[in-house]
C-alpha positions as CSV (number, residue, x, y, z in Angstrom):
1,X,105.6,80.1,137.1
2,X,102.8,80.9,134.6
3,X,100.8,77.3,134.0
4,X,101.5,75.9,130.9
5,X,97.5,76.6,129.7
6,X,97.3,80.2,130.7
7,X,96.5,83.0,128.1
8,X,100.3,83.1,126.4
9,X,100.6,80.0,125.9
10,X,96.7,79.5,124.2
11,X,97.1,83.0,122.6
12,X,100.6,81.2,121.0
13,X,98.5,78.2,119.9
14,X,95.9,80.5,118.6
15,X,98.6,82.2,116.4
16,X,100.5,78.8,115.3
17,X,96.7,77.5,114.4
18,X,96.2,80.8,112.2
19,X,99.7,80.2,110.3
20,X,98.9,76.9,109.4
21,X,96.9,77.8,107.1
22,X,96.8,80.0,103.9
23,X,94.0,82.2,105.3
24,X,95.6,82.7,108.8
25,X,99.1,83.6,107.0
26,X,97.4,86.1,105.4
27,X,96.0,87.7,108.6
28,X,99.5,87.2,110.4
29,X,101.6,89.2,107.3
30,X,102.7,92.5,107.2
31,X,100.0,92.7,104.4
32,X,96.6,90.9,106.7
33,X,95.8,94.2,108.3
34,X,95.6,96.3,104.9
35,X,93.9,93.3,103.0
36,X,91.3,93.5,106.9
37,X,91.1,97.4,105.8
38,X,90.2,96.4,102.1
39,X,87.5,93.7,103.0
40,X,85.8,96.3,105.4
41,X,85.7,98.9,102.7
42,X,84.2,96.9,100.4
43,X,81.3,95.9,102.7
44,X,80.4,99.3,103.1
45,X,80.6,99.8,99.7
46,X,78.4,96.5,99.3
47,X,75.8,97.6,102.0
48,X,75.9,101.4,100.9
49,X,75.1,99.9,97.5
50,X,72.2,98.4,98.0
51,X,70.2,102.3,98.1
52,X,72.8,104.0,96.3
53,X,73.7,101.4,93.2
54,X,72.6,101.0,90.2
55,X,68.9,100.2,91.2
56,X,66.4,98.4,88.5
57,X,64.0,100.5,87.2
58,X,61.4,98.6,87.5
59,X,61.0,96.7,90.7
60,X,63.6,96.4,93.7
61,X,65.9,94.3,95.1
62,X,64.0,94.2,98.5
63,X,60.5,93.8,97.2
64,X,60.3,90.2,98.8
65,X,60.6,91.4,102.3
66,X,58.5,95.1,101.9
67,X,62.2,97.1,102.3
68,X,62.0,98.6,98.8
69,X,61.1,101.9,100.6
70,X,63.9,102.1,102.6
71,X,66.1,102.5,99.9
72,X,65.3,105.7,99.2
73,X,64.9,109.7,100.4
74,X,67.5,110.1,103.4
75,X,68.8,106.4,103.7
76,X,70.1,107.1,100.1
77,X,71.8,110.1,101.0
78,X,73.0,107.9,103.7
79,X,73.8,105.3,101.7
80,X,75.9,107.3,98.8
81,X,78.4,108.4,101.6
82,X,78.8,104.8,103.1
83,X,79.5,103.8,100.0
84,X,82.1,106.9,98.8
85,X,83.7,105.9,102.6
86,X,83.8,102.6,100.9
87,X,85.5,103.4,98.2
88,X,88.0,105.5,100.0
89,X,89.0,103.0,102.2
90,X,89.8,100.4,99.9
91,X,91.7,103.1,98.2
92,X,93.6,103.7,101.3
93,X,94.1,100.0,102.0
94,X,95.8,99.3,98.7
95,X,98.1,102.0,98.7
96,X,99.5,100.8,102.3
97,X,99.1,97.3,100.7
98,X,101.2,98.5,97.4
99,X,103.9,100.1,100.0
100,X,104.5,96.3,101.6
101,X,104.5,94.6,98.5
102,X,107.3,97.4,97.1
103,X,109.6,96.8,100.1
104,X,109.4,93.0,99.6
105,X,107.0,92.3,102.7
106,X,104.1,90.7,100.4
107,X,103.9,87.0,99.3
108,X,102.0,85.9,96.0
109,X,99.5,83.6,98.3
110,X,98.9,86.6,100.4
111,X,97.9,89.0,97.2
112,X,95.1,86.4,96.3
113,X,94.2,85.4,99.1
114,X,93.7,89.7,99.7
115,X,92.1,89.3,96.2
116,X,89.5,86.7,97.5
117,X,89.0,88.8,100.7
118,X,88.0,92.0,98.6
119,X,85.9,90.6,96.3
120,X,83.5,88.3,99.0
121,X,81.3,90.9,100.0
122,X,81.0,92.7,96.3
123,X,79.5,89.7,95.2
124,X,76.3,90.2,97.4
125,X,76.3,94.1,96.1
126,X,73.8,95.4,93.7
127,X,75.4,96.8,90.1
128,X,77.9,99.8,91.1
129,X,78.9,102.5,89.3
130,X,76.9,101.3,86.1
131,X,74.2,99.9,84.5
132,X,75.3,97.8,81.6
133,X,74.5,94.4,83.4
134,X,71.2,94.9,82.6
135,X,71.6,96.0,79.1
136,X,74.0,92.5,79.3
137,X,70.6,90.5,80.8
138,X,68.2,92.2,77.8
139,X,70.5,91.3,74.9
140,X,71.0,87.4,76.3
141,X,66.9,87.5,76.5
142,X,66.8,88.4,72.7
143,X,68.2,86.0,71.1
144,X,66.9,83.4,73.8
145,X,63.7,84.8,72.7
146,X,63.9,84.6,68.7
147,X,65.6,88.2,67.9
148,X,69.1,88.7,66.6
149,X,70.6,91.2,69.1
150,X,73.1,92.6,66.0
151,X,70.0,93.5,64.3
152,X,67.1,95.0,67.1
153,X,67.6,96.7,70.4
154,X,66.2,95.7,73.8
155,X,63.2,97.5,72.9
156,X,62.1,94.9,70.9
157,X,61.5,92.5,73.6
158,X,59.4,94.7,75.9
159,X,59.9,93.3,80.0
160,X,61.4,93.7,83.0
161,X,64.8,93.6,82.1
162,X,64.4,96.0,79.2
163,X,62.6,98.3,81.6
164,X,66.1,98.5,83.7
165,X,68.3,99.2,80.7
166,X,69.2,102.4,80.3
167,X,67.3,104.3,78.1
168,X,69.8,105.5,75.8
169,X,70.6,101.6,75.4
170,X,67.3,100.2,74.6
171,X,67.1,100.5,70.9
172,X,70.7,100.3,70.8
173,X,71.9,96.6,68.8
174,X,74.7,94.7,71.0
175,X,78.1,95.5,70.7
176,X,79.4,92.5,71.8
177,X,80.5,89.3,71.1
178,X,78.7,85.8,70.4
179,X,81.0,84.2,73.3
180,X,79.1,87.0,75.3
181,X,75.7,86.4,73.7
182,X,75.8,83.1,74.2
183,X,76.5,83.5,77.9
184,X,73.8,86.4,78.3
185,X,71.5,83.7,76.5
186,X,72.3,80.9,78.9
187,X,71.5,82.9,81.9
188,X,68.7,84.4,80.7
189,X,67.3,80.9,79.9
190,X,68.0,80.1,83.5
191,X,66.7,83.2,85.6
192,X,64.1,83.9,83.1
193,X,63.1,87.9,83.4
194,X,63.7,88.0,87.5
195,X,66.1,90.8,87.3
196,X,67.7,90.3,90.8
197,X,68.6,86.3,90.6
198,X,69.6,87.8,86.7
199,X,72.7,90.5,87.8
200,X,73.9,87.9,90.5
201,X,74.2,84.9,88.2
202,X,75.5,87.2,85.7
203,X,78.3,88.8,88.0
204,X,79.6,84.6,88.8
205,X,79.7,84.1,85.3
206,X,82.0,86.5,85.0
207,X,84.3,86.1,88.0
208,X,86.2,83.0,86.2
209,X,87.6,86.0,84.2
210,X,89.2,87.2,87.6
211,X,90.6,83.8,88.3
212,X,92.0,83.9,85.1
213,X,93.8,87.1,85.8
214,X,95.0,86.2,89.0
215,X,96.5,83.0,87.7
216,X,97.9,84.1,84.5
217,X,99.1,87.7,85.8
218,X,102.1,86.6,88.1
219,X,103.3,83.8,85.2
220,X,103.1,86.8,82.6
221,X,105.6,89.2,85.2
222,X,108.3,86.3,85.8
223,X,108.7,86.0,81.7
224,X,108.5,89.8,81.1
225,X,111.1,90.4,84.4
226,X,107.8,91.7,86.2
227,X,107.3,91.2,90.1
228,X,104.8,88.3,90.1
229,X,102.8,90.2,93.8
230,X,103.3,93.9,92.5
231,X,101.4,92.8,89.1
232,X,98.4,91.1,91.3
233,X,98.3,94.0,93.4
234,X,98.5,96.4,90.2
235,X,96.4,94.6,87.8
236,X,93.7,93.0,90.0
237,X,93.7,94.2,93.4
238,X,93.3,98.0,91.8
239,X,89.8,99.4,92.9
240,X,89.7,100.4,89.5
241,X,89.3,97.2,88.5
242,X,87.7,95.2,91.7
243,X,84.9,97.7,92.6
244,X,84.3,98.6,88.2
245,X,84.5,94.9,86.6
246,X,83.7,92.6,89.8
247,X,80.8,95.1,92.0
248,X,79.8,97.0,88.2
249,X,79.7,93.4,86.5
250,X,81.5,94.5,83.4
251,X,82.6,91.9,80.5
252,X,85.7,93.4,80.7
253,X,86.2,91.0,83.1
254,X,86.0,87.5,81.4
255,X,87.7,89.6,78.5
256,X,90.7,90.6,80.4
257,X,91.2,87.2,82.0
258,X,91.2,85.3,78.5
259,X,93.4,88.3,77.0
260,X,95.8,87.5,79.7
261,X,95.4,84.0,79.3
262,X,96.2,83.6,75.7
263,X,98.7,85.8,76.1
264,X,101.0,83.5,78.2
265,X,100.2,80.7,75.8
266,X,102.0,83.3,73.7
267,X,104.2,84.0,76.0
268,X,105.4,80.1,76.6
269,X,105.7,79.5,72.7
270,X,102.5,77.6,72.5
271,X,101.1,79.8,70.0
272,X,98.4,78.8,68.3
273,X,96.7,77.6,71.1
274,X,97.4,81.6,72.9
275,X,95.6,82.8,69.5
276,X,92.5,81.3,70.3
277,X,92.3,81.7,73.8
278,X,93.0,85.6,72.3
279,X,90.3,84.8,69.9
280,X,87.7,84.1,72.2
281,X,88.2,87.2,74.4
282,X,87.5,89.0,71.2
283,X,84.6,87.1,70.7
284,X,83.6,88.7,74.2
285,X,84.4,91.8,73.7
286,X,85.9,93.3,70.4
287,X,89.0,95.3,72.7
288,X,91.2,92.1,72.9
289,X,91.6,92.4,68.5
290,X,94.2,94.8,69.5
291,X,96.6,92.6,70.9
292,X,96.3,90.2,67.9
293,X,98.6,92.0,65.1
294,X,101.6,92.0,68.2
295,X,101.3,87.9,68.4
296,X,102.6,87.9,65.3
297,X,105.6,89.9,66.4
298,X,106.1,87.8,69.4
299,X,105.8,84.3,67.6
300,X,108.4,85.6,64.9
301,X,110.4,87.0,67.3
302,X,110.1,83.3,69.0
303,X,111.2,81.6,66.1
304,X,114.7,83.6,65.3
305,X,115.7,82.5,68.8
306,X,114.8,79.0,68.3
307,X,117.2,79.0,64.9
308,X,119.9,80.7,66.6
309,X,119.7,78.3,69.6
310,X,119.9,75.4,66.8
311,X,122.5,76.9,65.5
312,X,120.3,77.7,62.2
313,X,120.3,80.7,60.2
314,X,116.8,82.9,61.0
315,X,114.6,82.3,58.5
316,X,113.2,85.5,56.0
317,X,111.3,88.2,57.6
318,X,108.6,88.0,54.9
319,X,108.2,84.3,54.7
320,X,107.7,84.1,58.3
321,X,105.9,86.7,58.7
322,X,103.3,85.6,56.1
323,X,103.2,81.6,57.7
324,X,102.8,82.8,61.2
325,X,100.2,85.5,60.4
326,X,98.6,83.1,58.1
327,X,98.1,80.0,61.0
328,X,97.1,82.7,63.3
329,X,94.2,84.1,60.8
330,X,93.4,80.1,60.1
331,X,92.6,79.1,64.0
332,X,91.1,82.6,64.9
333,X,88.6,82.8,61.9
334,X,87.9,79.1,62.9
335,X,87.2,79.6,66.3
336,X,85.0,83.0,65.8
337,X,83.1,81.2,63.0
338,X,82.3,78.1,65.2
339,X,81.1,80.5,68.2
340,X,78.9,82.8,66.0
341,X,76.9,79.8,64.1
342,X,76.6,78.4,67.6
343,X,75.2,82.0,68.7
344,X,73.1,81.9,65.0
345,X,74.0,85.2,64.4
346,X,76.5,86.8,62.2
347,X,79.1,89.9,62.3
348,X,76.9,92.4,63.1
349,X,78.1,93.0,66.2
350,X,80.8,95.2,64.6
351,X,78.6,97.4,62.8
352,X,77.1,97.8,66.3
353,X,80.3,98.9,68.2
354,X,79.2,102.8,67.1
355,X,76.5,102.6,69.0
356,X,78.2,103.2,72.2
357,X,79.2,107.2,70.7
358,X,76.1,107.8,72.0
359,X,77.8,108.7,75.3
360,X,79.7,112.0,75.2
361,X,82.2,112.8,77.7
362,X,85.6,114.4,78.2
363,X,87.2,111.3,78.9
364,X,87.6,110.3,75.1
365,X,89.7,113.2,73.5
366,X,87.5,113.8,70.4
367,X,84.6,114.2,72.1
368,X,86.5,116.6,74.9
369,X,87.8,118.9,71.7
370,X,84.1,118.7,70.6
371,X,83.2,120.0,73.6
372,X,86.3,122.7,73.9
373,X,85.4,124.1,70.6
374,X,81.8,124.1,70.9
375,X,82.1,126.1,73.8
376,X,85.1,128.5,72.5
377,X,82.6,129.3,69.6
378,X,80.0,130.3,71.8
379,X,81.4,133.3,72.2
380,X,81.8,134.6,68.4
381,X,79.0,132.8,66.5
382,X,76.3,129.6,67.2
383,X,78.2,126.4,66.6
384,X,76.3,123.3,68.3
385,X,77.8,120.1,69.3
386,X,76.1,117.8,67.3
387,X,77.9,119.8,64.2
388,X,81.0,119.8,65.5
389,X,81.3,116.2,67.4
390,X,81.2,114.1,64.1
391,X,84.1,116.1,62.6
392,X,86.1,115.3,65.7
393,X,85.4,111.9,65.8
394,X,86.6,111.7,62.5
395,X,89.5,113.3,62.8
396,X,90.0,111.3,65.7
397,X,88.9,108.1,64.3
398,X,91.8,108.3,61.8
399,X,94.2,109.3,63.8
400,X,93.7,106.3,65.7
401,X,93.8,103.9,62.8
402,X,97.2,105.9,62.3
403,X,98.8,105.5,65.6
404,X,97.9,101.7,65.8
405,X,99.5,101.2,62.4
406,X,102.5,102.8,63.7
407,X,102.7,101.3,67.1
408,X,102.8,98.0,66.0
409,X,105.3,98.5,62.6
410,X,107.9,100.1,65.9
411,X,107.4,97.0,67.5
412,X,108.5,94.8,65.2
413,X,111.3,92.4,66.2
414,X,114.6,93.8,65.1
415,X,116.8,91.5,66.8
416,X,117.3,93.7,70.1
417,X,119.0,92.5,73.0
418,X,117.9,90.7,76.1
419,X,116.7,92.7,78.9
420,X,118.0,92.1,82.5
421,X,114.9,92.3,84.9
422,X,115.5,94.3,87.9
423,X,113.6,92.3,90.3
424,X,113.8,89.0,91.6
425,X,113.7,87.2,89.8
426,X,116.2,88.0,88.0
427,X,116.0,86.8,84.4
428,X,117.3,88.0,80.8
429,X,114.3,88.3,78.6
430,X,113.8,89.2,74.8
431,X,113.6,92.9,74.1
432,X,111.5,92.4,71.2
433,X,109.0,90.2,73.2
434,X,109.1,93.2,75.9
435,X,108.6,95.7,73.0
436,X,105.7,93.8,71.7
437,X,103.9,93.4,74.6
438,X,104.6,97.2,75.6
439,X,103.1,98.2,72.1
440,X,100.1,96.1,73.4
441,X,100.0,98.4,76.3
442,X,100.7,101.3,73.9
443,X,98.0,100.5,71.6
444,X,95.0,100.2,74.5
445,X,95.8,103.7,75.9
446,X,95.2,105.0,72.6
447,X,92.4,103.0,72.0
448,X,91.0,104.6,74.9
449,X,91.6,108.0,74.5
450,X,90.9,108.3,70.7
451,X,87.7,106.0,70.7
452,X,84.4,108.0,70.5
453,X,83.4,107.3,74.1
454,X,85.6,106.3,77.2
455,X,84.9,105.4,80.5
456,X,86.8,104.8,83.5
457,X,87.0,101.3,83.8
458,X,88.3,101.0,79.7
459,X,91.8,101.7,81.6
460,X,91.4,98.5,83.2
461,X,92.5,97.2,79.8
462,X,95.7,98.9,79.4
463,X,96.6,98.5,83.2
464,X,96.1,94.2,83.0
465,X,98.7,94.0,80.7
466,X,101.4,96.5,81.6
467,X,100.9,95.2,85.2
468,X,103.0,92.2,84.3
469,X,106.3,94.3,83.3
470,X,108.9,96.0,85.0
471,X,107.7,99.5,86.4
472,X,109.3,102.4,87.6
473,X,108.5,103.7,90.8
474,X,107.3,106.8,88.8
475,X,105.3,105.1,86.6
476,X,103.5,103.1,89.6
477,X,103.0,106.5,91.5
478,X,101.3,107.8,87.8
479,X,99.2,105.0,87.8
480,X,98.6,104.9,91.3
481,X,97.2,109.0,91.3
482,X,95.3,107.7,88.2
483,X,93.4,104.9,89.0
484,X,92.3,106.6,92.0
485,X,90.9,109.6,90.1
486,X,89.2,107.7,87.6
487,X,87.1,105.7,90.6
488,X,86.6,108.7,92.1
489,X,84.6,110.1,88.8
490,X,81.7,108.4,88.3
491,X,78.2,108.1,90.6
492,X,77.5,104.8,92.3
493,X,74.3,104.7,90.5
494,X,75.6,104.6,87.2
495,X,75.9,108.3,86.2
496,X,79.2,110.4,85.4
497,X,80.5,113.1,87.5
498,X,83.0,114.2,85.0
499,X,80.9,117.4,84.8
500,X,80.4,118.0,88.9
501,X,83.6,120.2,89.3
502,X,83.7,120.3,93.4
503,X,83.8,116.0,92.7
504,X,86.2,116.5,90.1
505,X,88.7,118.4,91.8
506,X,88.1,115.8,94.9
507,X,89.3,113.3,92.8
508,X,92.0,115.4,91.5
509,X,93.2,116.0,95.6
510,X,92.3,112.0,96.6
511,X,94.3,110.9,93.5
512,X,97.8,113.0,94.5
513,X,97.4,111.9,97.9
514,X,97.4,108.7,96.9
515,X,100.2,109.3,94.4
516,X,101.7,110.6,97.9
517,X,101.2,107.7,100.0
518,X,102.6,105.2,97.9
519,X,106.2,106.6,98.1
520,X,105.8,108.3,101.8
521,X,108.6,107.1,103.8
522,X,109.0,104.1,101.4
523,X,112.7,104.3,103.1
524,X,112.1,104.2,106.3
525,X,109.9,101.0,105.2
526,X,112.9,99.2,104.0
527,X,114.9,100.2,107.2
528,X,112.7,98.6,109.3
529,X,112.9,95.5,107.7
530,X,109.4,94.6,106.7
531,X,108.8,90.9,107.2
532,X,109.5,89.1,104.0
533,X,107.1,86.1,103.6
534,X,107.6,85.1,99.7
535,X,108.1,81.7,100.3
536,X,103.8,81.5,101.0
């Protein structure tokens, strides 16, 4: 007889230890060794990083300790395909992730608690995939420095931080904002110039933006009929969105989370208060105005079911329309107003948004027919791109004005009927809410694609929101192939790839197999009976 102390028994003990606890939990679902794959692709995506990021340009990360010269030469070369491994990997571990939480074998606590895992080690990395947080650090030191960011570029303060901006960015005016400015001031104020101490302070500012997402994302899904883990792992747990907005240090980020955020103030019938929550993602970053015009459906829509559940006729569509769109301009104009005279600076921020047209690429379709035509023409007569890519942005620039107007008028409420959610839990929700909040969807895609310039984390945007609906398995294997193309198309250090075809095309084959994996004996799954543990 085995003694009651021998390794069974303390291997048991270790186990019952581990599930004690949230973390342990994690490690012991069907989930803990995906979320172990995850975590060890983002630390070689952290350490690859730190020779193959998004270096400063002046100065290095590893001048303290006399390293700065190993981050270059061979252990770069090194160091880009650590980090593409990296990236790959995580890829790999949230597909196999995405098939457990399809066949029911995910919990909620698991997902953020995978969330938490993931992100750890990005927040040691050095800028990834972009270089925008120091344009972010150069804009907070103008106006901590006397300038007006709306009216002078980086240039304008000469210094270590505007020697690492980009320099199609330096003499560019901010396009963000004063929520954001006064952020990028505050840490600025604290960190001074050092550019290191600057992008790490900068990237936990930002991550209460994640928190919010991770919070508000499941409640979104249960209203909407959504699964509460699939939007987590859809909306958050995405590389798309980890390695762009958490290891690139986007303000996407706090954007997204206060989008979200307001949104489920919406959501609960607290609206006012959602509006400015709304409002002050727009004061970060001017994408969240889209969602805006579609609270209005949703708040109408609100208050016809609250008269015909007291048994009260629904009031006029006009009348309400003007008294809930008139509240909502009241508290946003009030809450933009009191954040730009605490900033000191005014609305030139939207004057500033054409700045970013600067960057062509194929991404955005007006810039990709630019580029078709340009090179069609080529062949019968000289026809340069700088003649032909303002005509297409203008083209495209109403067209987009065209489709947003008709987006939301088709998403007005019209009185349709509940919608029975397919997935537990099961719930009957308003089918003009769900219309609204789909046009919301709608309406960033073609923000996206119509805008002068896109880049692959803009479908970060577009993905948040739609991650807390109900979604055919098609549409997650779309999204799926997607998201892993668009990682897949940009350098680590910042620079596009969109015009490397041999990377291209690799995205194009890692993207289907992706698409692939997600669905791949998704049966035989199920059979098994993968451990259900949503009671975490």
């Amino acid at each position: 007889m085995p003694p009651p102390d021998g390794a069974p028994a303390a291997a048991a003990r270790r186990r019952a230890a581990l599930a004690g606890n949230a973390i342990g939990a994690v490690l012991l679902s069907p989930a803990g060794r995906h979320g172990l794959l995850g975590l060890l692709g983002a630390a070689c995506l952290t350490l690859g990083g730190f020779a193959a990021g998004a270096k400063p340009r002046t100065g290095s990360y590893f001048d303290w300790n006399h390293l700065s010269g190993a981050t270059s030469g061979l252990t770069q070369g090194i160091s880009t395909w650590l980090v593409w491994v990296g990236v790959l990997v995580m890829v790999l571990a949230w597909v196999r992730l995405g098939r457990a939480v399809l066949a029911g074998g995910v919990s909620l606590g698991s997902a953020r608690w995978t969330v938490a895992l993931w992100v750890a080690p990005m927040l040691l990395a050095l800028p990834m995939f972009s270089r925008d947080a120091y344009a972010y650090l150069a804009q907070g030191a103008l106006l901590r420095d006397g300038f007006d960011p709306y009216v002078v570029g980086p240039a304008a303060d000469p210094g270590p931080l505007t020697r690492s901006v980009s320099p199609v960015w330096r003499s560019t005016t901010a396009p963000y904002g004063p929520a954001f400015l006064l952020l990028a001031r505050g840490i600025t104020t604290v960190t001074g110039d050092h550019v290191a101490l600057g992008t790490y302070v900068m990237r936990l500012a930002l991550l209460p933006g994640l928190v919010l997402m991770v919070w508000a994302l499941p409640r979104i899904a249960r209203r909407l009929g959504g699964d509460p883990v699939l939007a987590v792992w859809l909306g958050v747990l995405n590389p798309l969105v980890l390695v762009h907005l958490v290891a690139g240090t986007h303000n996407d980020l706090p954007m997204l989370g206060l989008l979200l955020a307001g949104l489920l103030l919406v959501l609960e019938r607290r609206h006012l208060p959602g509006v400015a929550v709304i409002t002050l993602a727009l004061a970060v970053k001017a994408t969240a105005v889209v969602a805006l015009p579609f609270v209005v459906w949703i708040w109408m829509a609100h208050e016809r079911e609250r008269a015909r559940s007291d048994g009260r006729p629904e009031p006029h569509r006009w009348p309400l329309f003007l008294r809930t769109t008139g509240a909502g301009l009241v508290v946003g104009a009030a809450v933009f107003a009191a954040l730009s005279l605490a900033a000191g600076v005014g609305l030139g921020w939207i004057t500033a948004l054409s700045g970013s047209s600067q960057t062509v690429n194929w991404l955005s379709l007006p810039s990709a027919v630019a580029q078709l035509v340009t090179g069609v023409a080529l062949w019968f007569a000289p026809l340069s791109l700088t003649n032909v890519l303002p005509v297409s942005r203008t083209v495209g620039a109403v067209l987009l004005v065209a489709l947003l107007l008709a987006i939301w008028f088709r998403a007005r409420p019209r009185g349709r009927p509940a919608v029975w959610s397919p997935r537990p839990p099961h719930r009957r929700t308003s089918g003009d809410v769900q219309t609204a909040v789909r046009g919301i969807v709608a309406a960033l895609v073609v923000l996206v694609l119509l805008s002068p310039v896109a880049l692959p984390w803009y479908y970060s945007w577009s993905l948040a929101v739609a991650a807390g609906l109900a979604l055919s398995r098609r549409t997650l294997v779309l999204v799926v192939g997607l998201s892993t193309w668009l990682m897949l198309v940009y350098q680590p250090a910042g620079d596009t790839a969109l015009y490397i075809w041999p990377q291209v095309l690799g995205a194009v084959a890692a993207g289907l197999l992706a698409a692939w994996l997600l669905v791949r004996d998704m049966a035989q799954d199920v059979a098994q009976g993968v451990t259900h543990d949503r009671h975490l």
